[in-house]
ZAMARGU-4260 file (C-alpha; in steps of 0.2 Angstrom, whole numbers, plus 5000, padded with zeros to 4 digits):
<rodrens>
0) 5000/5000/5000 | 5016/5011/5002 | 5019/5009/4986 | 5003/5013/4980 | 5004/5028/4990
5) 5022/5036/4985 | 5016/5030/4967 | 5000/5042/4969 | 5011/5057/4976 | 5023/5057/4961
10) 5011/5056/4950 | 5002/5072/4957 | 5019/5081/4957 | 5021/5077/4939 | 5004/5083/4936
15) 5003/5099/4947 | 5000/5115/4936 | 5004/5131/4946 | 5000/5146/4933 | 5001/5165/4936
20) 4998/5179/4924 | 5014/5188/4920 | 5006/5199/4904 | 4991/5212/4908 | 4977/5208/4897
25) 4980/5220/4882 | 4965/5229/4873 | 4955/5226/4856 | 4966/5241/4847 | 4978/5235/4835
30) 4993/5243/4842 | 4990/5235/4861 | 4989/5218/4852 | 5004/5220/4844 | 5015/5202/4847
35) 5030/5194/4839 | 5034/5186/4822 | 5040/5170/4820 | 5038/5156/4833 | 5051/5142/4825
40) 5066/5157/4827 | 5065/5154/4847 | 5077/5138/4840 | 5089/5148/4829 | 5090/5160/4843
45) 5094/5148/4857 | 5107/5142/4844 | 5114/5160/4841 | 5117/5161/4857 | 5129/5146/4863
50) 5138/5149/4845 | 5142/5165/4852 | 5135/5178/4842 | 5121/5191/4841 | 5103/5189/4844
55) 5088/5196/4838 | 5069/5195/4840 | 5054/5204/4834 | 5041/5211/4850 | 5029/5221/4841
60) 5022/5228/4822 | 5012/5240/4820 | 5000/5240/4813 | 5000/5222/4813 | 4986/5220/4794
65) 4995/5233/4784 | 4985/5245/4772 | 4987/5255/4757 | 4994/5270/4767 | 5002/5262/4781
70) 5019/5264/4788 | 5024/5250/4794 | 5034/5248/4811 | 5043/5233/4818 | 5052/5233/4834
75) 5060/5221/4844 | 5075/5218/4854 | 5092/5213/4850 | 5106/5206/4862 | 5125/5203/4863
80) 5131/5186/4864 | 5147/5188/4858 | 5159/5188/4872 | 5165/5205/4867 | 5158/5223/4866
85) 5152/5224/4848 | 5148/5242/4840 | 5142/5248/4823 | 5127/5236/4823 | 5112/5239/4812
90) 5095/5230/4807 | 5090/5231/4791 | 5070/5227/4787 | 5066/5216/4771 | 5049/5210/4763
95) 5045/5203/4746 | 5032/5210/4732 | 5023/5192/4729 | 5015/5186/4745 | 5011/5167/4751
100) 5001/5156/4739 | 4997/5143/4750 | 5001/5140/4771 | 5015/5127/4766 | 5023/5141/4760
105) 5023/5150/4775 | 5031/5135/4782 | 5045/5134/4771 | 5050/5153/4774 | 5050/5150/4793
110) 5060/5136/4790 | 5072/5144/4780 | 5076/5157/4793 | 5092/5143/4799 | 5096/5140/4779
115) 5096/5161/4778 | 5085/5153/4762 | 5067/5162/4758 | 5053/5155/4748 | 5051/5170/4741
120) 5064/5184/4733 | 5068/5196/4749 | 5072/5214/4746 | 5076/5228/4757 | 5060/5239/4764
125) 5064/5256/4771 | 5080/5263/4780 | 5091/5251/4791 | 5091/5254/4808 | 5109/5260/4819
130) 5112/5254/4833 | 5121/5271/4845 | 5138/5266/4852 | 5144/5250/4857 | 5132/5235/4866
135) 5143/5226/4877 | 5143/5209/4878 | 5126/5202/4887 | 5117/5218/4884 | 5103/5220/4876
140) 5096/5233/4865 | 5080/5240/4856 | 5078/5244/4839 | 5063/5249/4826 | 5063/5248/4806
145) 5050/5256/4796 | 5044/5255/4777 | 5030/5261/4768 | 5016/5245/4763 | 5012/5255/4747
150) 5030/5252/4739 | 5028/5233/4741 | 5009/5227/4741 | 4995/5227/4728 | 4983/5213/4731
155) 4975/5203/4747 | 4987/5193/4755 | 5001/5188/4766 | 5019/5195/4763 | 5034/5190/4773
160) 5045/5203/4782 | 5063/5199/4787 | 5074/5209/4798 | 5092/5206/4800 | 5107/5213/4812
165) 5123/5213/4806 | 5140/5220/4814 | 5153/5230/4803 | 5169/5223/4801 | 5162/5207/4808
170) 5155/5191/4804 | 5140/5192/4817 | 5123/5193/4809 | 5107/5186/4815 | 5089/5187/4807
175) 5073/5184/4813 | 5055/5183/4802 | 5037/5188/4804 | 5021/5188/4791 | 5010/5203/4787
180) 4995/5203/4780 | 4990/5217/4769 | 4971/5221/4767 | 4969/5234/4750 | 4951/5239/4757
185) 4941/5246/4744 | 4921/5243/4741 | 4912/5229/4748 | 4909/5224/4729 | 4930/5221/4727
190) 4932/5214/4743 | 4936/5195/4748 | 4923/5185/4754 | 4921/5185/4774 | 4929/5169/4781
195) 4917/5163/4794 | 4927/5159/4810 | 4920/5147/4822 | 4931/5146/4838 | 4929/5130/4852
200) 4935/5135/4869 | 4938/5121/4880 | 4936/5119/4898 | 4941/5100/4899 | 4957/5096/4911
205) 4965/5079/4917 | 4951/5072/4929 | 4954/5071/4947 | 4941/5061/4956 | 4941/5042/4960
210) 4930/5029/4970 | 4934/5038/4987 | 4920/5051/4991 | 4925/5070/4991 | 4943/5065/4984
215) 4953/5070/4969 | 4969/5063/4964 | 4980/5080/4966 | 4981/5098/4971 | 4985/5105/4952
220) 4965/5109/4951 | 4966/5123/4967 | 4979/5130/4956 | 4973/5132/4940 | 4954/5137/4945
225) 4964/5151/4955 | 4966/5169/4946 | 4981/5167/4935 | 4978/5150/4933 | 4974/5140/4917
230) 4956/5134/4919 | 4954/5154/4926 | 4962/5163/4911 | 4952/5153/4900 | 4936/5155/4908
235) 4940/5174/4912 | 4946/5177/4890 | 4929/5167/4886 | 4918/5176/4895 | 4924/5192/4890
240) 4922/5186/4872 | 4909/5174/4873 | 4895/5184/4863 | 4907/5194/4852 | 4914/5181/4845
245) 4901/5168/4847 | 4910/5155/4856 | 4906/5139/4857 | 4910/5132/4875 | 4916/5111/4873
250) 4913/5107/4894 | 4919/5090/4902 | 4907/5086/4916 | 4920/5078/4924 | 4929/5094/4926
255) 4912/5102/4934 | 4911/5087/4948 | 4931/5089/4952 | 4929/5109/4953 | 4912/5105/4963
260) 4919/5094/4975 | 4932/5111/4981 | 4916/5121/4986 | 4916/5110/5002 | 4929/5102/5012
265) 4939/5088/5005 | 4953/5077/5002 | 4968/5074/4990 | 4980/5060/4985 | 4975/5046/4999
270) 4975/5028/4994 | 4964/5012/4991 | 4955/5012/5006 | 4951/5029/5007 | 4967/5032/5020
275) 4980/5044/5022 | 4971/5058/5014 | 4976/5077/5016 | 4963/5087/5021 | 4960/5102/5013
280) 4948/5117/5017 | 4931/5124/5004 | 4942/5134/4989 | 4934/5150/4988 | 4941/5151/4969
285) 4934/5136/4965 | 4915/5143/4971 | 4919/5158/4962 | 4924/5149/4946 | 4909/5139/4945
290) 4899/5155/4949 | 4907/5166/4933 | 4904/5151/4924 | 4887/5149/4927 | 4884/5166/4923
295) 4897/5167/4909 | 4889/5152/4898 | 4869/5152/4902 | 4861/5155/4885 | 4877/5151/4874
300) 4881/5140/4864 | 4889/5125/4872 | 4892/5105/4870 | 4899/5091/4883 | 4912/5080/4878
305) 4908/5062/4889 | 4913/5063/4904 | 4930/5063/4909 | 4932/5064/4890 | 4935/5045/4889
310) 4944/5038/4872 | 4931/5036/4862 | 4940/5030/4848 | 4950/5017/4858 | 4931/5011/4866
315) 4925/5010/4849 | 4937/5001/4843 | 4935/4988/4857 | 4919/4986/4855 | 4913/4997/4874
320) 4901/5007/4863 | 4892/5002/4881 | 4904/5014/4891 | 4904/5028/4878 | 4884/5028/4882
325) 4887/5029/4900 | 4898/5040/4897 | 4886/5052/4889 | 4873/5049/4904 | 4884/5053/4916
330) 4892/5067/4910 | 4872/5075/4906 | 4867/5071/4923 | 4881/5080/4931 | 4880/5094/4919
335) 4864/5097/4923 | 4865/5098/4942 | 4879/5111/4940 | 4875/5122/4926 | 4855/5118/4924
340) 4853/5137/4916 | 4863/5128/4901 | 4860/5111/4901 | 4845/5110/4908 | 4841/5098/4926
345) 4843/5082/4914 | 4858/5088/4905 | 4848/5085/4889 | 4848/5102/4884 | 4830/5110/4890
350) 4838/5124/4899 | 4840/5142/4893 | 4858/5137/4882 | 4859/5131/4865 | 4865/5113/4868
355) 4875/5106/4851 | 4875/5087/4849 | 4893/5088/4845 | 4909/5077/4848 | 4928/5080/4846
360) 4936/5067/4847 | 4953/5067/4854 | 4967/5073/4842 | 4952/5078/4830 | 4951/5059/4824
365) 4937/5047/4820 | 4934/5034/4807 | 4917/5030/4804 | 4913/5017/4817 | 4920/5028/4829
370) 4906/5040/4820 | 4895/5028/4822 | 4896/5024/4839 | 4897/5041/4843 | 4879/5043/4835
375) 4873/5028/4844 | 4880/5030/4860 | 4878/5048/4863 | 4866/5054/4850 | 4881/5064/4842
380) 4874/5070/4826 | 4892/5086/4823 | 4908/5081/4823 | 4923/5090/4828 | 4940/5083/4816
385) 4955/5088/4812 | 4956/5093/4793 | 4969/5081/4789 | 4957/5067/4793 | 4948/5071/4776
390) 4964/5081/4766 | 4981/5083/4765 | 4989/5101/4765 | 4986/5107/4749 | 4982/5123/4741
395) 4965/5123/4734 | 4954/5132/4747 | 4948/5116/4756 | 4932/5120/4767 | 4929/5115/4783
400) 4912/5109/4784 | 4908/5092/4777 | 4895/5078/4777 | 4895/5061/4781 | 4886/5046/4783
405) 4890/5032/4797 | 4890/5014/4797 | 4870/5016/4801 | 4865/5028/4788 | 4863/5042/4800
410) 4870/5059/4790 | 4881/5068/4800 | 4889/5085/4801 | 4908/5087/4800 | 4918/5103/4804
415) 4936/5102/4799 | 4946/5112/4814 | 4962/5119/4803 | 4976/5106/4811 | 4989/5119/4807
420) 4980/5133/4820 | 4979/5121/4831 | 4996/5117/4831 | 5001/5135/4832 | 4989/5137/4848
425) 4999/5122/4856 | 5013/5136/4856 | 5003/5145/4870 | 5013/5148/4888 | 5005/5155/4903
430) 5021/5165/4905 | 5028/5171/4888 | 5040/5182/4881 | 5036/5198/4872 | 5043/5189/4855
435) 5036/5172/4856 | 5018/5182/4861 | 5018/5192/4848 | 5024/5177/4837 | 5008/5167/4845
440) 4997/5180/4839 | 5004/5188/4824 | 5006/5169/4816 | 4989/5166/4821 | 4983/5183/4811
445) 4993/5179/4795 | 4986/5163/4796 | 4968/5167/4796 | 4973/5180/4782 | 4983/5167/4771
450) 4966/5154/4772 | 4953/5168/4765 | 4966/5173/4752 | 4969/5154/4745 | 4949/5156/4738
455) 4943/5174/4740 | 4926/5172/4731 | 4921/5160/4739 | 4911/5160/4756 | 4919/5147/4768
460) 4922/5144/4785 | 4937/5141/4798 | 4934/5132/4814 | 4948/5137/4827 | 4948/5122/4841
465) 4963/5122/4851 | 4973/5110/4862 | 4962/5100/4874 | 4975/5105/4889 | 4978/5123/4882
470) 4988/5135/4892 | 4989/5154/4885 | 4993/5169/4894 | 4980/5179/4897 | 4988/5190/4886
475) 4988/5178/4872 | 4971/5171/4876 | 4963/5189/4872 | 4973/5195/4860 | 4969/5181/4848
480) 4950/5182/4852 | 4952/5201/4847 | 4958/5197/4831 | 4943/5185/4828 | 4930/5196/4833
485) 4934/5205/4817 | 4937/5226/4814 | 4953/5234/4808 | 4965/5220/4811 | 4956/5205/4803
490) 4941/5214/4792 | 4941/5196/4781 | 4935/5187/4798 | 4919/5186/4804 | 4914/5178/4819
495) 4899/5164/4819 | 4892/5148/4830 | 4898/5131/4828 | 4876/5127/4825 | 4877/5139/4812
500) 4890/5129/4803 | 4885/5113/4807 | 4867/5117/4801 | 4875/5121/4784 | 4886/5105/4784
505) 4871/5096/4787 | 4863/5103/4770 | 4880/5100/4760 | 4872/5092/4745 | 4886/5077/4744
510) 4895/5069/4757 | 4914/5063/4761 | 4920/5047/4763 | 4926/5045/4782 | 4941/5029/4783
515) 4930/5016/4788 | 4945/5010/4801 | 4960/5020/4807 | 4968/5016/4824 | 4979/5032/4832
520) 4996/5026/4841 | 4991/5039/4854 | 4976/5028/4859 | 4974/5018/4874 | 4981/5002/4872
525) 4976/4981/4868 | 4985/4978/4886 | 4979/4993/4896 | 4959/4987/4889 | 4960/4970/4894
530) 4967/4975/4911 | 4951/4988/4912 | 4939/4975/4909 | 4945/4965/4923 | 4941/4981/4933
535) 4925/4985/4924 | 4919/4967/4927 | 4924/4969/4946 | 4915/4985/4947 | 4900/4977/4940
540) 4901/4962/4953 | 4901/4974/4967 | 4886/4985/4962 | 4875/4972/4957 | 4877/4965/4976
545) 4871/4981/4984 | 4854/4983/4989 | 4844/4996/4982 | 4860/5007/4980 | 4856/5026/4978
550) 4857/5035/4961 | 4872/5044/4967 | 4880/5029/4973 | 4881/5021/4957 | 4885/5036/4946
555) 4901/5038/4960 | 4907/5020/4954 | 4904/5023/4936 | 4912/5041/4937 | 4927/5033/4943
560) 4927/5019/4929 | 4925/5033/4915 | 4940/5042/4923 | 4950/5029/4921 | 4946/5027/4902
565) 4949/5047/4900 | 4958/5051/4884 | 4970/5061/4896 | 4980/5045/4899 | 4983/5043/4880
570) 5001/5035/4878 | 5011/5019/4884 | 5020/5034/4896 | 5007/5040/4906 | 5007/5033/4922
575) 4989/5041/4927 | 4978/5029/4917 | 4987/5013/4926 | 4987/5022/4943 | 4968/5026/4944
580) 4964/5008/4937 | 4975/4999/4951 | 4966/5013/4965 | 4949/5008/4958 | 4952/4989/4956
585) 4960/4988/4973 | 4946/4998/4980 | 4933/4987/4976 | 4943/4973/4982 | 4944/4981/4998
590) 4926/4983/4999 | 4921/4966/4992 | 4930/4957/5005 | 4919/4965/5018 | 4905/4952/5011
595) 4910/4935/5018 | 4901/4919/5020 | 4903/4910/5039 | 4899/4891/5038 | 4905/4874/5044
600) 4916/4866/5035 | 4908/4847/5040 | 4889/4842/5047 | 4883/4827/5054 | 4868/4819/5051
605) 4859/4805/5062 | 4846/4802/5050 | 4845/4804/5030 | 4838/4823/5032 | 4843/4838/5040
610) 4848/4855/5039 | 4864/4866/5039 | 4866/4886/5046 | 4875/4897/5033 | 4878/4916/5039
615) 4885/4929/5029 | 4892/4945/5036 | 4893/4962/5029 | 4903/4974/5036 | 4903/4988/5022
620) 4893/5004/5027 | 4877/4998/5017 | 4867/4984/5015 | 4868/4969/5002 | 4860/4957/4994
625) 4867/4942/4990 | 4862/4924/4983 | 4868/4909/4996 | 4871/4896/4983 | 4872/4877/4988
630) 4880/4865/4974 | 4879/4844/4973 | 4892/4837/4960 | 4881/4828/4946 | 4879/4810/4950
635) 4877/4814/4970 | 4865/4805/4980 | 4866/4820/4990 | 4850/4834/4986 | 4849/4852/4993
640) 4830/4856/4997 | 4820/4871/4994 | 4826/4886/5002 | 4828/4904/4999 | 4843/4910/4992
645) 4843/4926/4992 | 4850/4933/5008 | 4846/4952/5013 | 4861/4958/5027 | 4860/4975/5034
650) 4877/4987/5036 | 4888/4980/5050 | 4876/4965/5053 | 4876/4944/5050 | 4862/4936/5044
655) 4859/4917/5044 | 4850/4905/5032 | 4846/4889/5034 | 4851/4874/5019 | 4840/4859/5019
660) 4847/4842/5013 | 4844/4824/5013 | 4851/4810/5006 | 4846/4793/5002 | 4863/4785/5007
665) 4873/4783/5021 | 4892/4789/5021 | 4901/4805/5015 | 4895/4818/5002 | 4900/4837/4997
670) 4890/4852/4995 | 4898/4868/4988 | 4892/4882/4996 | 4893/4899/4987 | 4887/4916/4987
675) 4884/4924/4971 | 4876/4942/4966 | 4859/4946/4964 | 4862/4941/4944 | 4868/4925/4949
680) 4887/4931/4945 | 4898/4919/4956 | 4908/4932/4969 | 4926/4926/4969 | 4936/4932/4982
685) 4943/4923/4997 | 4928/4921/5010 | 4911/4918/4997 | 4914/4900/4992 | 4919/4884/5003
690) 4916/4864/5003 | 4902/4857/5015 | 4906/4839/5019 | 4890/4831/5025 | 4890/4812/5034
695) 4874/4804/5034 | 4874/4787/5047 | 4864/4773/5052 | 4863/4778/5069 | 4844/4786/5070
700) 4838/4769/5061 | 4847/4758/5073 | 4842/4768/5089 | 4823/4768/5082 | 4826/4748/5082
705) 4833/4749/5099 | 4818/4758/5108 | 4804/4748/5100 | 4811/4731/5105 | 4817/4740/5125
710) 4796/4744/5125 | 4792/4726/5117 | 4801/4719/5132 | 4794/4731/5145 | 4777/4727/5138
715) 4779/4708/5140 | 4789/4711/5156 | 4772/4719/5162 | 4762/4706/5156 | 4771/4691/5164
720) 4773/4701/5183 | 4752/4705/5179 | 4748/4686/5176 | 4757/4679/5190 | 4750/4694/5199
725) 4732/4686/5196 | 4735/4666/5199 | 4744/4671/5215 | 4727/4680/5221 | 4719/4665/5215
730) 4727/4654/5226 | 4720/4664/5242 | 4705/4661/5239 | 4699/4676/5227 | 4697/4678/5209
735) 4710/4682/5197 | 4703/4697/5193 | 4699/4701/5211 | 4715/4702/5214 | 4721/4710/5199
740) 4710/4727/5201 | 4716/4726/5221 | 4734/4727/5214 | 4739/4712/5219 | 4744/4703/5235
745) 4757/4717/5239
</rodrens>
C-alpha cells in the first residue's frame, strides 16, 4: 500500500500545474495587440546564442494588417552574445512584392530562417536601423525599422518581412521573420469573401476524482481554478468574448464534479481504502469559478464531451460502445446539476443554452465506426475533426464543413478544425515572452489572412479548436479572440456559432467518405483494455450486490470507471491511466472482502435429512443482497431442498439462512456452498465460496430399532409380573381378577 501511495504522490507532482499571469490583458486596438513574428526562430535564437553571436527577435508591428497607406513599424530587441563589446550594429527590414500562395509556404519561409534561404525573393524595405555606440557583451538593446506597405503590396494577401542585424567589420549577423497581412480595402463589391470563423474554447482538464468520496487525485486543480491559473484565464478570456465572437464552449462534466467537489471540504491524494488523505479546506476560487461560469455560459452555445472525455476512439474500437453511452449519461446528469441554466436539470439540453449534439474526438480523429458509435452512444449528430482526417495540405481552398454518413445511415455533420491553427495554439505559455507572444498572435493573424486569400470568392468557414489542455497567457488568450471578433485588424473574419456551421454541413448536397478503420498510436492500448475490463467486470460484481443502491452511489462508481478510460491517459508513458485503474480495482477489492460467508466446513447427520446454518456477514457501510448458493456434484446421491437464496444483510450485521438436505445414502457427500450476486454472478474472492462435507449414518435407524424392541420387552415384562399377579390372588381364595383390580397381593 506504500507503494501505492508514493506512486499516487509522484504522479500528482508530475501533474501539478501552478500558473500566474505575467502579461496584463491587452485591449481590442491593434497597436496594444501588437505580438511577435515568428515562433520556430525561438530555436535559431537559442542556437545564436551558445555559438556566440548576436541575437535578435521581433516584439511588436504596427499595425499588425498593413493598408494601402500604412507605415509599417517593427520593433523588437536585440542582444550581445558575443563575448566582446560589439559596436556599429544595424538592422535592416526586408519583405518581398509576391505574397504566400498557399500556408506550406509559410512553412517553408519560417524554415528557412536557419538556411538564411526564403521562399520568396527578399528585398530591402525602408532605412536600416543604427544601433548608437557599442552594446557590450550580454546587453541588450531596442531597435525599430520602418517602410511604407504601398511600395511593396497590391493585392489581398500575406507577405513575409525579414529583419536582420549585422556587425561592421564582423561576421556576426542574425535574422529573425514575421508575416503581414495586407488588406487593400476598397468597396464591399472588390472585397474577399468574409471567412466565417467558428472558435471551440475548451474547459476540459485531466480528471481528478476516484471511488473515494470528496477525493481528487492531486492539488493542480486549486491551482489552475485560482486567478492566473489555466482553467481561470480561459474562463476569464471566454467570457469576456463569449458573445462577440460567438464562442462555442466544449465542457467535460467531469471537470464540473472535480471543481464542485472544492466548494466543500475535501481530500487529496490518499490511497485504496480511502486512507492517508490530506485534508483540505472549501476553495473560495473554485465557488467563484463555478459561479462566473454559470453566469458566463447560460444561454450560449455549448456541447459536453463524455465525461472525463474517455477515448472514444479506443472504446470504439474495442467494441465498449456500452461505456461511451454511459459516458454520455453521466456526463448530462452532472452537467445538469451544475450548470441547469445551460444544460438543463437532465443535461439534455431543455435549459435556457443552445445545447450542440457535437463530439471532438481526441486529436480531431474518428473513422466511421468511431462516428457511428458516437451517434449511437451519445446521439452525436456534429463532429469536431481535424482537417487532415479528410485532406492533405494542399492549396486549393479546402472548406471546413463536410457531410458524412456512418455505418448506420445516420447523416452527419463534419467541421474540419484547421490542424495547422491548432498546432500554432499548442505554442501557447501561461508565461511568455514579448517575441514568442507576439509570434503566437501575429502567426495566428497571418494565418487566418493566408486561408481567405487561398479562395477569395468564395464563402467558407474556419473552425479554430485548440489543444484539449491549452495553456495561454491571458495576454495571448485575448489578443487572439480580438483578432477574431473581426474590425481593423482581421476585416476578412467574421465571427459565427459552431450550430450555424454545422446546420449548413448538414445541408451540404454530397457527402465525404470518412476511413471506415483508422487506429491512432496515441490511443489507449490492447494491454491497458484488457486490464480495464477485469476492473469494469469487478465493478460490475460489486454493484450488482448492493441493495437498492442510491442514484448517486452508482453514478460515483461509474464516474470513477470513466476516469479511468479518460483520453487524458493517451500514451504507453502516462502513468495516470494505470494508477487510477490499480486505486479503483483495489478499491473494490477492499470493499468486496467485507461480504463473507461464515459456515462449517463438516455436518453430521443422524438420519438421511437435515439442515445446515450458513451466515453471511457484511461489514461495508450499506446493505447487500446476495444469493447463498448450495452445489451437489452431478451423480450425487446427496440433494439440497428448497430454500431461499437470496440473503438480505443489513450494514455492519450477520444474517443466517438455513440449507435443507437429505440424502438417500449413508456415508460422505459434498456440497459447495457459494454466494453469488443478485444476477447469479459467482463472487470470487477469498471468504464467498467453501466445501460442505455432509456424513449421513445409520445411527437414527438403529436407535429407532433399539427403543421399539426395550418397550416390546417392558410390555411383555408387564404382562408376565400381571399374570402371575392374578393366579397368586387365585390361590388365596379370590378371583384372578379380584385380585388384579386390588393390585395384587402386595
Amino acid at each position: 500500500m506504500q507503494t501505492v501511495r508514493s506512486a499516487f504522490r509522484a504522479l500528482g507532482a508530475l501533474t501539478a500545474v501552478f500558473l500566474a499571469a505575467s502579461v496584463p490583458l491587452l485591449s481590442g486596438a491593434p497597436a496594444a495587440r501588437a505580438s511577435a513574428g515568428e515562433i520556430q526562430q525561438q530555436s535559431p535564437r537559442s542556437d545564436a546564442a551558445n555559438a556566440h553571436t548576436l541575437a535578435i527577435s521581433i516584439t511588436g508591428m504596427t499595425p499588425t494588417t498593413a493598408g494601402p497607406d500604412s507605415k509599417v513599424t517593427v520593433r523588437g530587441a536585440l542582444a550581445n552574445h558575443t563575448g566582446a563589446t560589439v559596436s556599429g550594429i544595424s538592422v535592416q527590414a526586408s519583405t518581398s512584392t509576391e505574397g504566400f500562395l498557399f500556408p506550406a509556404q509559410m512553412t517553408e519561409f519560417t524554415d528557412g530562417l536557419s538556411t538564411g534561404t526564403s521562399v520568396l525573393p527578399l528585398q530591402p524595405a525602408g532605412q536600416s536601423y543604427q544601433v548608437t555606440g557599442s552594446v557590450p557583451n550580454g546587453a541588450t538593446v531596442q531597435w525599430a525599422v520602418s517602410f511604407p506597405a504601398s511600395l511593396f503590396y497590391g493585392q489581398f494577401g500575406v507577405f513575409p518581412v525579414q529583419v536582420q542585424a549585422a556587425a561592421a567589420g564582423t561576421t556576426y549577423t542574425a535574422a529573425a521573420r514575421t508575416f503581414l497581412p495586407y488588406w487593400p480595402g476598397g468597396t464591399a463589391a472588390t472585397q474577399p469573401k468574409r471567412l466565417q470563423v467558428a472558435w471551440v474554447w475548451p474547459l476540459i482538464d485531466t480528471p481528478q476524482q476516484g471511488a473515494c468520496s470528496k477525493t481528487l487525485a492531486t492539488s493542480a486543480l486549486a491551482g489552475s481554478v485560482a486567478s492566473g491559473g489555466r482553467l481561470s484565464t480561459l474562463l476569464d478570456a471566454g467570457a469576456a468574448w463569449s458573445a462577440g465572437d460567438d464562442l462555442t464552449w466544449a465542457i467535460d462534466p467531469a471537470l464540473l464534479s472535480d471543481v464542485s467537489v472544492m466548494t466543500r471540504p475535501y481530500f487529496t491524494h490518499g490511497n485504496a481504502i480511502c486512507s492517508e488523505r490530506f485534508r483540505q479546506q472549501p476553495s473560495q476560487a473554485a465557488a467563484n469559478w463555478l459561479t462566473k461560469l454559470g453566469t458566463a455560459v447560460a444561454g450560449q452555445p455549448a456541447f459536453l464531451t463524455p465525461y472525463a472525455n474517455v477515448d472514444v476512439a479506443a472504446l470504439s474500437h474495442s467494441e465498449l460502445d456500452r461505456n461511451i453511452g454511459t459516458a454520455y449519461r453521466l456526463g448530462a446528469t452532472v452537467a445538469g446539476q451544475i450548470l441547469p441554466n445551460t444544460f438543463g436539470k437532465d443535461g439534455t439540453g431543455t435549459g435556457d443554452g443552445s445545447l450542440l449534439k457535437a463530439a471532438w474526438p481526441a486529436d480531431g480523429r474518428a473513422d466511421a465506426g468511431v462516428l457511428t458509435s458516437l451517434a449511437e452512444a451519445g446521439g452525436i449528430s456534429t463532429a469536431v475533426l481535424s482537417d487532415g482526417e479528410l485532406t492533405s495540405d494542399v492549396g486549393g481552398g479546402v472548406d471546413a464543413l463536410a457531410k458524412t454518413v456512418n455505418s448506420v445511415g445516420t447523416s452527419m455533420s463534419l467541421l474540419l478544425a484547421n490542424s495547422r491553427i491548432t498546432s500554432l495554439l499548442g505554442t501557447a505559455s501561461a508565461k511568455p515572452t514579448p517575441s514568442s507572444q507576439f509570434a503566437l498572435t501575429q502567426d495566428f493573424l497571418a494565418q487566418t489572412a493566408m486561408i481567405a486569400a487561398e479562395a477569395p470568392g468564395t464563402e467558407r468557414a474556419l473552425v479554430v479548436a485548440p489543444p484539449v489542455g491549452w495553456d495561454p497567457s491571458p495576454a495571448e488568450a485575448n489578443a487572439l479572440l480580438a483578432i477574431t471578433h473581426g474590425g481593423p485588424s482581421a476585416p476578412w473574419l467574421h465571427p459565427t456559432g459552431m450550430s450555424t456551421l454545422a446546420a449548413a454541413a448538414a445541408n451540404l448536397p454530397s457527402t465525404t467518405h470518412v476511413p471506415p478503420k483508422q487506429v491512432s498510436r496515441a490511443e489507449l492500448k490492447d494491454d491497458y483494455l484488457d486490464q480495464l475490463s477485469q476492473v469494469q467486470s469487478s465493478v460490475s460484481v460489486f454493484k450488482d450486490i448492493l441493495y437498492q443502491p442510491s442514484a448517486a452511489q452508482l453514478n460515483s462508481l461509474d464516474a470513477a470507471l470513466a476516469v479511468t478510460e479518460s483520453s487524458a491517459w493517451r500514451g504507453r508513458g502516462s502513468p495516470g491511466g494505470w494508477l487510477a485503474m490499480t486505486l479503483l480495482g483495489d478499491y473494490v477489492s477492499e470493499s468486496e472482502k467485507k461480504v463473507q460467508m461464515i459456515a462449517s466446513k463438516k455436518i453430521l447427520l443422524a438420519g438421511q435429512s437435515g439442515e445446515t446454518p450458513v451466515s453471511v456477514q457484511n461489514r461495508l457501510g450499506q446493505p447487500i443482497q446476495v444469493q447463498v448458493r448450495a452445489i451437489t456434484p452431478p451423480g450425487s446421491q446427496l440433494q439440497v431442498g428448497d430454500f431461499n437464496e437470496l440473503l438480505k444483510v443489513q450494514a455492519g450485521k450477520t444474517n443466517t439462512i438455513r440449507i435443507p438436505v437429505h440424502s438417500a445414502m449413508i456415508g460422505t457427500a459434498t456440497v459447495q456452498l457459494q454466494l453469488a450476486s443478485q444476477n447469479g454472478s459467482p463472487l470470487t474472492w477469498q471468504g464467498t465460496s467453501q466445501p460442505l462435507s455432509v456424513e449421513v449414518t445409520r445411527f437414527g435407524r438403529s436407535l429407532l430399532l433399539l427403543i421399539g424392541g426395550a418397550l416390546g420387552i417392558l410390555v411383555l415384562t408387564s404382562a408376565y409380573r400381571l399374570r402371575r399377579k392374578r393366579l397368586a390372588g387365585a390361590r388365596n381364595g379370590g378371583s384372578a381378577d379380584d385380585t388384579a383390580d386390588a393390585g395384587g397381593a402386595g
